[in-house]
C-alpha positions as CSV (number, residue, x, y, z in Angstrom):
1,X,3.0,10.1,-11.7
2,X,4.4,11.9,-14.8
3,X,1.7,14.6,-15.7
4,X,1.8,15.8,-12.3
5,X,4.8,16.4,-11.9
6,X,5.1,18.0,-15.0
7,X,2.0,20.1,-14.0
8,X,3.4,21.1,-10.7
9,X,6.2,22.5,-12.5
10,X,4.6,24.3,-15.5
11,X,2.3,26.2,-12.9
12,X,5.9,27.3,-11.5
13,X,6.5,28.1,-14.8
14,X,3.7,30.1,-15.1
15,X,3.7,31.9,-11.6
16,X,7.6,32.7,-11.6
17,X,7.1,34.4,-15.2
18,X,3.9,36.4,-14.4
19,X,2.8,35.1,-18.3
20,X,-0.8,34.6,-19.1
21,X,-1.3,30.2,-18.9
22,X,-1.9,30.3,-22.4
23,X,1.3,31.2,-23.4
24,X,2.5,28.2,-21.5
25,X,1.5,24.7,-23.4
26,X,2.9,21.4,-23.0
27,X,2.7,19.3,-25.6
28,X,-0.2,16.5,-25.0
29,X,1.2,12.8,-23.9
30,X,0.7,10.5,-26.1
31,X,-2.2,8.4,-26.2
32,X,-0.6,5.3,-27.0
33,X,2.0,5.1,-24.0
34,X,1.0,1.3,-22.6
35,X,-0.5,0.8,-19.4
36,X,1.4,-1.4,-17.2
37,X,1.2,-5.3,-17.6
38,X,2.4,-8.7,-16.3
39,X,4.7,-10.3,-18.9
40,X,7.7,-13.0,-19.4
41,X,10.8,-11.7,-20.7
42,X,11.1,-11.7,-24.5
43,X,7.0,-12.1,-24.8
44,X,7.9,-16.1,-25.3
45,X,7.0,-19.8,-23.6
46,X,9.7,-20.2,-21.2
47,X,10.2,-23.6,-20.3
48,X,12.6,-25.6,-17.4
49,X,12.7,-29.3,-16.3
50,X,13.8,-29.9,-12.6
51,X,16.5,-32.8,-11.6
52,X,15.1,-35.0,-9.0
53,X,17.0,-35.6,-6.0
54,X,17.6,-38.8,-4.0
55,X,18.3,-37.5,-0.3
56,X,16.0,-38.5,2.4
57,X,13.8,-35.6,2.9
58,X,12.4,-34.6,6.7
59,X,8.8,-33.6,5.1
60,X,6.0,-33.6,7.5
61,X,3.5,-36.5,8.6
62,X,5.2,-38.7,6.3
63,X,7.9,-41.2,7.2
64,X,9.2,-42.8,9.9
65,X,8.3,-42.3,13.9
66,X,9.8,-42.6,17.0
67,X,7.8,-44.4,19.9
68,X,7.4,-42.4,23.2
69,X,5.2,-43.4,25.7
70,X,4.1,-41.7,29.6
71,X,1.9,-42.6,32.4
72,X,-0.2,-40.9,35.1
73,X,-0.9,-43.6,37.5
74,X,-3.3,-44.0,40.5
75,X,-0.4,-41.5,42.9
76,X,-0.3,-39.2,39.9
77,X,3.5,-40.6,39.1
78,X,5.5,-41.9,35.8
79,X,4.4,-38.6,33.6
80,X,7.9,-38.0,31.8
81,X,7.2,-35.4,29.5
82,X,8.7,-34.3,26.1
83,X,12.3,-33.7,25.8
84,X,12.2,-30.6,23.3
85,X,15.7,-31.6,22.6
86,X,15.8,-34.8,22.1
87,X,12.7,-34.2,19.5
88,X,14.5,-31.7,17.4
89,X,17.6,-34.0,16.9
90,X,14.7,-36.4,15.9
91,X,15.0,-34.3,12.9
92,X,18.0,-34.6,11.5
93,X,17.7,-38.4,11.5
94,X,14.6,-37.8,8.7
95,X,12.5,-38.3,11.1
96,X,9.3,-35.2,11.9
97,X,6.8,-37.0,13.8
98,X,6.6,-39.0,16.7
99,X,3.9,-41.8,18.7
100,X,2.6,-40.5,21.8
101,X,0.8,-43.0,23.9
102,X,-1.2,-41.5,27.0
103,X,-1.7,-44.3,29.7
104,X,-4.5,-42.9,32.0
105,X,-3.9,-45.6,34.4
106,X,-5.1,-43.3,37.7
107,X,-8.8,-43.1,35.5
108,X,-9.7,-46.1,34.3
109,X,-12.8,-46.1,37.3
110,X,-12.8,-42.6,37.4
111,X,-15.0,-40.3,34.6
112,X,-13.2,-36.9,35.7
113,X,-9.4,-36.3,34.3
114,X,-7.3,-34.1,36.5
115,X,-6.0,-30.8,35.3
116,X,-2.8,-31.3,36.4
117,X,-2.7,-34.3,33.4
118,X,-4.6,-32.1,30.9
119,X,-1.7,-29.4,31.3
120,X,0.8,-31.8,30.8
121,X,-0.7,-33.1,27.9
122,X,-1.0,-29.9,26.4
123,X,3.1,-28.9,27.7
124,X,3.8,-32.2,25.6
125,X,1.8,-30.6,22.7
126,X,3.9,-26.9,22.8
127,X,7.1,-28.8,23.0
128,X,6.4,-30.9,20.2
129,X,5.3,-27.8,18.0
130,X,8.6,-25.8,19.1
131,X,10.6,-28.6,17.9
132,X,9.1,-28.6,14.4
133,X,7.4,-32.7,15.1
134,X,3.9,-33.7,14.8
135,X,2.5,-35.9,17.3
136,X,0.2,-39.4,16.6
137,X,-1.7,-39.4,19.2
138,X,-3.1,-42.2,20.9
139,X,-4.8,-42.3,24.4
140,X,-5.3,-45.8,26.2
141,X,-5.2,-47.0,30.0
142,X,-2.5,-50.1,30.7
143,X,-0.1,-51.8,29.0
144,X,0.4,-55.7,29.2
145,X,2.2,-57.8,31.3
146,X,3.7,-60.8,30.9
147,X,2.2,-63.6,28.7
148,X,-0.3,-65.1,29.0
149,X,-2.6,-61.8,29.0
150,X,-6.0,-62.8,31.6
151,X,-8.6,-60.8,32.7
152,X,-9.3,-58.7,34.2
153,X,-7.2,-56.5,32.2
154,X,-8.2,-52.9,33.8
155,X,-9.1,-50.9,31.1
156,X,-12.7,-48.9,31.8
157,X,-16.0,-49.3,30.9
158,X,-17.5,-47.0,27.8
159,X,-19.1,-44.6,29.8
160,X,-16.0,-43.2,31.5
161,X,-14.0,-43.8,28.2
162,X,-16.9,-41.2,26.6
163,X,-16.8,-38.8,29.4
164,X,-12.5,-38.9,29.1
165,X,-13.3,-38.4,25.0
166,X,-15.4,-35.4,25.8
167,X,-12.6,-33.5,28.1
168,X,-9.8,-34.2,26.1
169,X,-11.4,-32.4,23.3
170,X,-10.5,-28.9,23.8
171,X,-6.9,-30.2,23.6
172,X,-6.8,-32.1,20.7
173,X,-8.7,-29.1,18.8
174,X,-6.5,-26.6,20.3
175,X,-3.4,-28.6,19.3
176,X,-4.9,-30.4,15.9
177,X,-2.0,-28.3,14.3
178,X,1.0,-30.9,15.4
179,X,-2.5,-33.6,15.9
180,X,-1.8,-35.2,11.9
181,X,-4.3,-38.1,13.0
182,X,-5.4,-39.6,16.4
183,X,-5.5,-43.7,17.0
184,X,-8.9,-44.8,18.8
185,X,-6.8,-46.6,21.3
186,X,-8.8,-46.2,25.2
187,X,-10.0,-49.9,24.3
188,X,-8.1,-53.2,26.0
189,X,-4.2,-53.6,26.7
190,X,-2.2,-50.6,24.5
191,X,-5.5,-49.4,23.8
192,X,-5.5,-51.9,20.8
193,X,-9.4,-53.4,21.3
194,X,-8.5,-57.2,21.9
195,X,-7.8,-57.5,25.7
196,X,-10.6,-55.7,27.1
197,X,-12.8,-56.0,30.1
198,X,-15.4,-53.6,29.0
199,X,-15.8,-53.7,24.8
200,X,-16.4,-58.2,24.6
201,X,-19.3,-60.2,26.0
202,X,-16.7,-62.8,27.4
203,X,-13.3,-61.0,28.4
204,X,-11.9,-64.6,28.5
205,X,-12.9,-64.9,24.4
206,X,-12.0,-61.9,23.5
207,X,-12.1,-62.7,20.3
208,X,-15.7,-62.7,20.2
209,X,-17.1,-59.5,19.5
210,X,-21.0,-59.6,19.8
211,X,-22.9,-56.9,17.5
212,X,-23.4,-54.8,21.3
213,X,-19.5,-55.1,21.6
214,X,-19.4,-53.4,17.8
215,X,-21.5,-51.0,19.1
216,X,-20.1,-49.5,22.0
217,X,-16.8,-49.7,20.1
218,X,-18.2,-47.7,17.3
219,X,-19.4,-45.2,20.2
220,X,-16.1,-44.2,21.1
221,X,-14.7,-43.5,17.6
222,X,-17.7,-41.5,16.5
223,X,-17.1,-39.5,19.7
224,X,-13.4,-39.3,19.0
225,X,-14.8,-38.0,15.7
226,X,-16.7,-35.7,16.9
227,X,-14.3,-34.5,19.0
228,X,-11.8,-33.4,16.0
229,X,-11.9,-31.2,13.5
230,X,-13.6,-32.1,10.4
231,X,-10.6,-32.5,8.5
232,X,-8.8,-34.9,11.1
233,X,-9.2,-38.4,11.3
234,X,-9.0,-41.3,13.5
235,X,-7.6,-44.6,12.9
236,X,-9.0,-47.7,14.2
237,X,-7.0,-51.3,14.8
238,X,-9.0,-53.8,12.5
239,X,-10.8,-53.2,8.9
240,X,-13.7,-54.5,10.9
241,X,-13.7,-52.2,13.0
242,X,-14.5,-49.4,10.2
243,X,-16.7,-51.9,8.5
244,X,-19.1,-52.5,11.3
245,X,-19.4,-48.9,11.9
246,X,-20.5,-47.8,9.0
247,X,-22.9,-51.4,8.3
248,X,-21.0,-52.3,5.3
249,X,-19.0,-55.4,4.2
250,X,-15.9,-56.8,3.3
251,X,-15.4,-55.9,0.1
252,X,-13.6,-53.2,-1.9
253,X,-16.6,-51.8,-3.0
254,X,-17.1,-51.0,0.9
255,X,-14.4,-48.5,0.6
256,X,-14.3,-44.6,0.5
257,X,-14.0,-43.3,-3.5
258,X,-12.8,-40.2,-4.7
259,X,-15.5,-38.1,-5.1
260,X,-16.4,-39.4,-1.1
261,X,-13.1,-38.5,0.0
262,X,-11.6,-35.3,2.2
263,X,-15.7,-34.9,3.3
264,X,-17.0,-34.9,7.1
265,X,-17.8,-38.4,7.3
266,X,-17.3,-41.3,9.4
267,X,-16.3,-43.2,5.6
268,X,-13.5,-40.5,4.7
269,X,-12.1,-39.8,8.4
270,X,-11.9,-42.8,9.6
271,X,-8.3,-45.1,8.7
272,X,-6.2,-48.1,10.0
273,X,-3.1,-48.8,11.7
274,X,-1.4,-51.9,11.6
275,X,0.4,-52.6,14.7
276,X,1.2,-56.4,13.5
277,X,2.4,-56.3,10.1
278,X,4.1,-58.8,8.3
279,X,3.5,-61.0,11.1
280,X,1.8,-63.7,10.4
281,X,-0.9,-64.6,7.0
282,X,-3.8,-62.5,8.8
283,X,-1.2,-60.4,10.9
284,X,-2.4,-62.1,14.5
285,X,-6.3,-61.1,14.1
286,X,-5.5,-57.4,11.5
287,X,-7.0,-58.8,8.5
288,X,-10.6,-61.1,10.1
289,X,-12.6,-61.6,6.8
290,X,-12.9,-64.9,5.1
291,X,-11.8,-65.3,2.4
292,X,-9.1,-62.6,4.2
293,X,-8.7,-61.4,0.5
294,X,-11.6,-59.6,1.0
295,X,-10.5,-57.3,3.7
296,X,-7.0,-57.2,2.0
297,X,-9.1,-55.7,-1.1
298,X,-10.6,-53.1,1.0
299,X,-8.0,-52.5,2.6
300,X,-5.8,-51.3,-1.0
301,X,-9.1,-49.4,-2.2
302,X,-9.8,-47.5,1.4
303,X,-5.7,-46.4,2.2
304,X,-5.9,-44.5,-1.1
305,X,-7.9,-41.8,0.4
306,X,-7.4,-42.3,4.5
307,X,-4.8,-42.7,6.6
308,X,-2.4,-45.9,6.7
309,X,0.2,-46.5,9.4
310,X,1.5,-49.1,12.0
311,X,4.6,-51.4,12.8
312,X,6.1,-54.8,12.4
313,X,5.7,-57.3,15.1
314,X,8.0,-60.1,14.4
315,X,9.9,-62.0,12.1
316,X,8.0,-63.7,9.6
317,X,10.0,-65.0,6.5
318,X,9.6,-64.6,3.9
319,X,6.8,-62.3,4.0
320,X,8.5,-59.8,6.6
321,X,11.8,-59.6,4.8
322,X,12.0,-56.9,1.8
323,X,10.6,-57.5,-1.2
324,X,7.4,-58.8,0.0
325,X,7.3,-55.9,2.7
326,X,8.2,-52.9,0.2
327,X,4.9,-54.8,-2.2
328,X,2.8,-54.4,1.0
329,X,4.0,-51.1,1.8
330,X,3.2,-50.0,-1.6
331,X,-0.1,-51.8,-2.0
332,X,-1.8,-50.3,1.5
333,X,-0.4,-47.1,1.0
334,X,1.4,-47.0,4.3
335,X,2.2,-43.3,5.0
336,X,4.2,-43.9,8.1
337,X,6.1,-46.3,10.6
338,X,7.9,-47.1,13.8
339,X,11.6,-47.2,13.1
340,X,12.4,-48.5,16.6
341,X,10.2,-51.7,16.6
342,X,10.5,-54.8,15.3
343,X,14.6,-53.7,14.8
344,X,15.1,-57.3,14.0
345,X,12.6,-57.0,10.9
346,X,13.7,-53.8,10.2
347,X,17.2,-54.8,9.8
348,X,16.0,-57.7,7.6
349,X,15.3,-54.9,4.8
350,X,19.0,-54.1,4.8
351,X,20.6,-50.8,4.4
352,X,19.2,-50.2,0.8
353,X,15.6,-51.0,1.8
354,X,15.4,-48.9,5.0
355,X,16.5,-46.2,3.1
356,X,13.7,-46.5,0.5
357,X,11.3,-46.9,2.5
358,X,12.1,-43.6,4.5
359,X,12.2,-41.8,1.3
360,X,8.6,-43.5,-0.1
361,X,6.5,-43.5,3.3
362,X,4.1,-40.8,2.4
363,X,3.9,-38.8,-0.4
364,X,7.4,-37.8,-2.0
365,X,7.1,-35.2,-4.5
366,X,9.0,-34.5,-7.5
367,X,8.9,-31.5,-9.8
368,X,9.5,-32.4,-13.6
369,X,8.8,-29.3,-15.3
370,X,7.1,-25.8,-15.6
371,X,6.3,-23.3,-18.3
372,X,5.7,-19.7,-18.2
373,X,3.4,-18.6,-21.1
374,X,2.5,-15.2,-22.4
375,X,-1.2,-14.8,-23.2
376,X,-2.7,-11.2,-24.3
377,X,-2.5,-9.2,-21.0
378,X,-1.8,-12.1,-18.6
379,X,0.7,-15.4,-17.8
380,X,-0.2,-18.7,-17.4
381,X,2.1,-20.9,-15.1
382,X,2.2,-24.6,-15.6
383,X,4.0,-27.1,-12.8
384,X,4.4,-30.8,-13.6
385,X,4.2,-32.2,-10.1
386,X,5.1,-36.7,-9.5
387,X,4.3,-38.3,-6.5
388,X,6.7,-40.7,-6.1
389,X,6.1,-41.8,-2.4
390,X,3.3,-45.0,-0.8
391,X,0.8,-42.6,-0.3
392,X,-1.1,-39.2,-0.9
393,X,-1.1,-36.6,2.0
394,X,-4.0,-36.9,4.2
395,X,-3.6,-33.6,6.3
396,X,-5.5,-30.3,3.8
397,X,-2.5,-29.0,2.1
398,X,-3.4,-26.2,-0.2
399,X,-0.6,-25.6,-3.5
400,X,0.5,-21.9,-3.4
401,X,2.7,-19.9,-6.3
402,X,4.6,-17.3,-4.8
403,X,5.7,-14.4,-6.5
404,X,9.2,-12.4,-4.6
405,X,10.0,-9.5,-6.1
406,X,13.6,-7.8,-6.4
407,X,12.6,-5.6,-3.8
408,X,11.6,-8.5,-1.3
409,X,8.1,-7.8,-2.0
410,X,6.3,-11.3,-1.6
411,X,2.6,-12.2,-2.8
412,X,1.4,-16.0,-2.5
413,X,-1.5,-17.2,-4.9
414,X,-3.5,-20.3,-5.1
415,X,-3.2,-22.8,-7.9
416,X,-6.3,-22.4,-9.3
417,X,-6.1,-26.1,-10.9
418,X,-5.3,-29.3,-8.6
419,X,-4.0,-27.2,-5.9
420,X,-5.4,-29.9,-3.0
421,X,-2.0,-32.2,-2.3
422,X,-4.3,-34.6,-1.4
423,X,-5.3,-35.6,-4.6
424,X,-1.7,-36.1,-5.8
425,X,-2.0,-39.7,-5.5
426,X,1.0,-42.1,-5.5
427,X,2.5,-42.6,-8.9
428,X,0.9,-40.3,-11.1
429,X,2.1,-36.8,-11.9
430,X,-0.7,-34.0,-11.3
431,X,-0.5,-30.5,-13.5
432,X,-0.9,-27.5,-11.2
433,X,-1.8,-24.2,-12.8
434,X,-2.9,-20.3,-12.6
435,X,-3.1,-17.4,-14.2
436,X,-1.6,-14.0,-13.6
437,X,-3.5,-10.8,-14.2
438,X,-3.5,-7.2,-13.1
439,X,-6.8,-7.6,-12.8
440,X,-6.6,-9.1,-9.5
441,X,-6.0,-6.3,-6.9
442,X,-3.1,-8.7,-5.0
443,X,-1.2,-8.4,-8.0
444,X,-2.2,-5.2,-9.2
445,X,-0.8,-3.3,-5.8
446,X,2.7,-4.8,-6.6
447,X,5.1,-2.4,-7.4
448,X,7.0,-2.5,-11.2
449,X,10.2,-5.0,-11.4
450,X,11.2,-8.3,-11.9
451,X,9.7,-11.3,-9.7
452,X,10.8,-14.9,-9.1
453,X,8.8,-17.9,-8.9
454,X,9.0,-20.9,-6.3
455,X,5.9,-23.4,-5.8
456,X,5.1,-23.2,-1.6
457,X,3.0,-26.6,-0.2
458,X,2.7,-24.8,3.5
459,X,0.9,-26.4,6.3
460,X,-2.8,-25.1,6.2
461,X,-3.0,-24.8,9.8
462,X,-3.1,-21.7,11.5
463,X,-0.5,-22.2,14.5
464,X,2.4,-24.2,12.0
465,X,1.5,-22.2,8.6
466,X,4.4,-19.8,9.7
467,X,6.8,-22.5,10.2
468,X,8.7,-23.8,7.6
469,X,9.8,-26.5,9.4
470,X,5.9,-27.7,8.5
471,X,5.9,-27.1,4.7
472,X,7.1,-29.0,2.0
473,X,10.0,-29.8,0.6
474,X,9.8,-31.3,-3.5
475,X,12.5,-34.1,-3.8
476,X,14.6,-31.8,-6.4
477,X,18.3,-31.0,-6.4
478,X,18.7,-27.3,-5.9
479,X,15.5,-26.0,-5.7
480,X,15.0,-25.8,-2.1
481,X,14.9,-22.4,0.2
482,X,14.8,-23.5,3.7
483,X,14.5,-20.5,5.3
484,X,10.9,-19.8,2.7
485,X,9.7,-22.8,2.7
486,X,9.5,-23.2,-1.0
487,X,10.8,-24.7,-4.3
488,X,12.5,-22.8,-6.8
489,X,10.7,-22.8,-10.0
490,X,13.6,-20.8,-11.6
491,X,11.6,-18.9,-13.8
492,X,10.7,-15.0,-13.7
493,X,7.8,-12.6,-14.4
494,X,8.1,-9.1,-15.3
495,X,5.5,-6.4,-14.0
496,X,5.5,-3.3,-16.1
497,X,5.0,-1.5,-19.5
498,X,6.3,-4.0,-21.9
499,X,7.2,-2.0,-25.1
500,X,9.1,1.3,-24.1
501,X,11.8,1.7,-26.5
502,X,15.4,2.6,-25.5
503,X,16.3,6.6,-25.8
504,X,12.6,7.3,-25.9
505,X,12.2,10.6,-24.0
506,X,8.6,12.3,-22.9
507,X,8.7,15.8,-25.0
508,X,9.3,18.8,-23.0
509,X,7.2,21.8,-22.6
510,X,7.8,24.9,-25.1
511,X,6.7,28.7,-24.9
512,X,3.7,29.0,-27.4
513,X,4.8,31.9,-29.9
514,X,2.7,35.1,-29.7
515,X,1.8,35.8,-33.6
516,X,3.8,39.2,-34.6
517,X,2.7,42.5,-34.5
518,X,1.4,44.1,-37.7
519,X,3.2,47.4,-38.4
520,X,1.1,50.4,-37.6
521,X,-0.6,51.7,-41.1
522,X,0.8,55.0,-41.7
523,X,-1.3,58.0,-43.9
524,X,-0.5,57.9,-47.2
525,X,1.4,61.1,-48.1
526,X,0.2,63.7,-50.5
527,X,1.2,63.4,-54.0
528,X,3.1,66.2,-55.6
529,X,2.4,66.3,-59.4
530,X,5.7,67.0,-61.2
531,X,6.1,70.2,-62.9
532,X,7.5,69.9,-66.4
533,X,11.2,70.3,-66.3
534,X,11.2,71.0,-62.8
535,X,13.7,68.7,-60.3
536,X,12.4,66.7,-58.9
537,X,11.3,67.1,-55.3
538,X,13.0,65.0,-52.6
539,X,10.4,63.9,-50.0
540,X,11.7,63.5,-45.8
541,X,11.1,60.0,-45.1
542,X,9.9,59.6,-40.9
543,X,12.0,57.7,-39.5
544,X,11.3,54.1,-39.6
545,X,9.5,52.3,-36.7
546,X,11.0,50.5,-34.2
547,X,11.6,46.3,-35.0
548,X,8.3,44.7,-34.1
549,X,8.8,41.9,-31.4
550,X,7.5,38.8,-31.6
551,X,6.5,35.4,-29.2
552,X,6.5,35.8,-25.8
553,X,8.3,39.2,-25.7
554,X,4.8,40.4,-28.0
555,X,3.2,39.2,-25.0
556,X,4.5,42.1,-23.1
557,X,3.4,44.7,-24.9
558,X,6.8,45.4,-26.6
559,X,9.1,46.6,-23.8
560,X,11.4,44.1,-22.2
561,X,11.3,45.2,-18.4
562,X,13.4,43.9,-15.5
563,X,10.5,41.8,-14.3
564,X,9.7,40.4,-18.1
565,X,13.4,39.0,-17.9
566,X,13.4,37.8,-15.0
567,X,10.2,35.6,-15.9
568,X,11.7,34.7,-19.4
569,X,14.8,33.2,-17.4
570,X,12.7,31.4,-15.2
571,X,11.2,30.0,-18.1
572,X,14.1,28.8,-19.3
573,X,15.7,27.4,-16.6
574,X,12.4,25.4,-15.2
575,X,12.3,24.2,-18.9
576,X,15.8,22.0,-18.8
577,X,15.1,21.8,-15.3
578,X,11.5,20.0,-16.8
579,X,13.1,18.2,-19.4
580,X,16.1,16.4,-17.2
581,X,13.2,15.1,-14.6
582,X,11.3,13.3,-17.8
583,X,14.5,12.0,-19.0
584,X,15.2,10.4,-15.7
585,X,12.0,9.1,-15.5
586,X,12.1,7.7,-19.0
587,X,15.7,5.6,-17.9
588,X,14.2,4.2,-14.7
589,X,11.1,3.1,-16.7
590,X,13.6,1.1,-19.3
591,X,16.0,-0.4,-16.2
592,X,13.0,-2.4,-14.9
593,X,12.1,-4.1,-18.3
């Protein structure tokens, strides 16, 4: 913005005096004045590690749950819907996600769903996503009785189970924002696949499954699948369940790798949930190879990369009790769990052990360290990131840097290195990293200053990316900005011209001179020849000219009229007025480096 300003007010210059422009110059800029740059302070590696903290940290689909439950039955009664309340105090117990199981008790003979129920589903939905909680979702139709369980049970046959699949998907798409994973449930008492009327050849044995039974089961998780968006899963009860499915055996080498992971694919979407653990040595049918170790192996390999979850069922020491359940925890990868059943195991843990498991559920992230580094025209930034939790996410969670200005300006860039959270598997520490330009346009339309850095791990979906209550929160001591959503890196950028000296100040413009009049040649005079002893003869000299003028008076012609002062004043003035406006310009320029 300097040289037109500076024109604007030479052509004043120019008009006000009535002088020619040529007799107007400003002296040219110089060439060398640097174009503005991104930069660190002091041009050096700035480096800071980060304390971790030990709190208990409400992060999203991680953690603990709290078991809810509703019914529709046959007179359309027992639907008790979502206490908004009651969810959000959830909350402040560490606690962001909840267990909702739909009983469709009035449909289990009937293929069409009422829309009364599909508007209360969706009412359970919104309240859950204004009270910052993600919903497990898990559809069946009837719960048991009393022991011994006989058929028939009541659950319904697979083609109403497909048709009730197909209408329900509009909901879970619509709401796959607070939907972190769906169980396949719809399948026998609790919607767990062992009670059924429908799914085994002989509801009496129904622990026979035939290979028509695996099939029809299959059915309704690949429609469940298909139902959901790619990048949701579904969990089924057994690791036979997955294994028949997809026609492969019980071995570790059956499971989903790295490189097969996060894709749309029946072997990367679809998980396990435990609803018997620690129960008993094959957790009362949960683990059905033989040798069981084989399932157990698959089991470790597959959780690495899908979704792990469940609860305890009863007390069985000493496997139930803490050190061999934290091993298990660890070993499966369990991302979450129900904190209100089996209390009795639960409690078993003891005070320390509950609380380290509702800090290691999940993922748990810890920042260790960043660095800031100067690099021609650019900065590179460098996060240390440890995963100290069970798990890895399994929801797409996309690693941002944002940059906040002094101003309140905010930009958010990608990592351009191991930005998926995904991949930050549990106990290893993943390096995130990107580097700044003015190159990019984003960065280039910020305006001059200072900016601070934070790392922000918001929710990738479209209806909770807003919500900071969604995003997440590193497992730091002072680091956190709850109402941003992001995690201090306390470090700082500079956007500007880097090497503008102190006191330096843009030269101001100056009246060209005019070059001086030559005097006026006069005619030589005659010559008198002395006569011999005559005096000598004094000559009149004219009188002498006047002074010849010079600069911008020459300009003029000589004469210094009312109008020529006038213009010369104007000159004058404009030119402090000129050289004031550089000189503030000059400071401002210094205060932001």
């Amino acid at each position: 913005m300097k040289r037109p300003i500076t024109a604007l007010l030479l052509a004043g210059v120019v008009a006000v005096s009535g002088l020619p422009a040529s007799a107007v110059a400003l002296e040219s800029a110089p060439s060398d004045v640097p174009a503005p740059s991104i930069f660190v302070p002091g041009d050096t590696v700035a480096s800071v590690a980060y304390e971790p903290s030990d709190e208990v940290i409400a992060n999203p689909q991680r953690g603990f749950y709290h078991h809810t439950e509703t019914h529709y039955r046959d007179d359309g009664s027992g639907y008790v819907p979502l206490d908004g309340t009651a969810l959000a105090g959830f909350r402040s117990e560490g606690i962001t996600q909840i267990l909702r199981v739909f009983y469709l008790e009035k449909f289990a003979a009937n293929p069409i769903l009422d829309d009364e129920f599909l508007s209360l589903v969706q009412a359970d939905f919104d309240t859950a996503r204004a009270a910052g909680v993600s919903v497990i979702t898990r559809f069946a139709y009837l719960q048991g009785g009393a022991w011994p369980y006989e058929p028939p049970y009541g659950d319904a046959p697979v083609d109403v189970v497909l048709a009730h699949v197909k209408q329900l998907g509009p909901v879970l798409r619509e709401n796959a924002d607070v939907i972190p994973v769906v169980q396949n449930g719809l399948i026998g008492l609790w919607g767990e696949g062992y009670y059924t009327d429908h799914f085994v050849t002989d509801p009496a044995n129904p622990g026979v499954v035939t290979p028509q039974d695996w099939a029809k089961r299959s059915a309704v998780t690949q429609a469940l699948l298909e139902e959901l968006p790619a990048d949701r899963g579904v969990q089924v009860r057994t690791m036979a369940s997955k294994q028949q499915m997809l026609g492969v055996p019980a071995a570790a080498s059956s499971a989903v790798t790295g490189a097969e992971a996060f894709t749309d694919t029946a072997l990367a979407r679809v998980g396990h949930h435990n609803d018997c653990l620690l129960a008993a040595p094959d957790d009362w049918g949960t683990f059905l190879s033989d040798p069981i170790t084989l399932d157990q192996e698959y089991l470790e390999a597959d959780s690495l990369y899908v979704p792990i979850g469940g609860e305890t069922c009863n007390v069985n020491p000493p496997r139930s009790e803490w050190d061999s359940a934290s091993a298990e925890l660890a070993r499966y990868h369990y991302s979450y769990l129900n904190s209100d059943y089996n209390r009795d195991v639960l409690n078993s843990w003891g005070e320390a052990g509950l609380a380290e498991t509702a800090k290691r559920l999940g993922y748990r992230f810890v920042m260790e360290s960043s660095s800031v580094a100067p690099a021609d025209e650019s900065v590179t930034v460098s996060v240390d990131v440890r995963n100290d939790g069970w798990a890895a996410p399994y929801v797409p969670r996309e690693a941002m840097l944002k940059l906040t200005g002094s101003d309140g300006a905010t930009l958010s860039v990608p990592f351009t290195s191991n930005a998926d959270v995904r991949r930050w598997l549990p106990g290893t520490t993943t390096t995130l990293s990107t580097t700044l330009n003015l190159s990019d346009p984003a960065l280039a339309s910020l305006t001059e200053g200072s900016y601070e850095l934070s790392v922000a791990l918001p929710s990738s979906d479209a209806g909770t990316a807003s919500d900071t209550r969604f995003s997440v929160r590193t497992a730091n001591a002072g680091t956190w900005n709850e109402s941003e959503g992001t995690n201090s890196l306390e470090q700082t950028v500079m956007i500007g011209a880097r090497d503008v000296s102190p006191g330096e100040v843009e030269p101001v413009p100056s009246v060209s001179p005019t070059p001086s009049a030559a005097p006026t040649p006069r005619d030589p005079e005659p010559s008198v020849s002395p006569t011999p002893s005559a005096a000598p003869t004094t000559v009149p000299t004219e009188p002498s000219a006047s002074p010849t003028h010079t600069g911008a008076l020459a300009a003029t012609g000589g004469d210094l009229t009312p109008a020529t002062a006038i213009g010369l004043g104007s000159v004058a003035l404009l030119s402090v007025l000129l050289g004031s406006a550089i000189l503030m310009y000059r400071r401002r320029l210094m205060q932001h480096n």
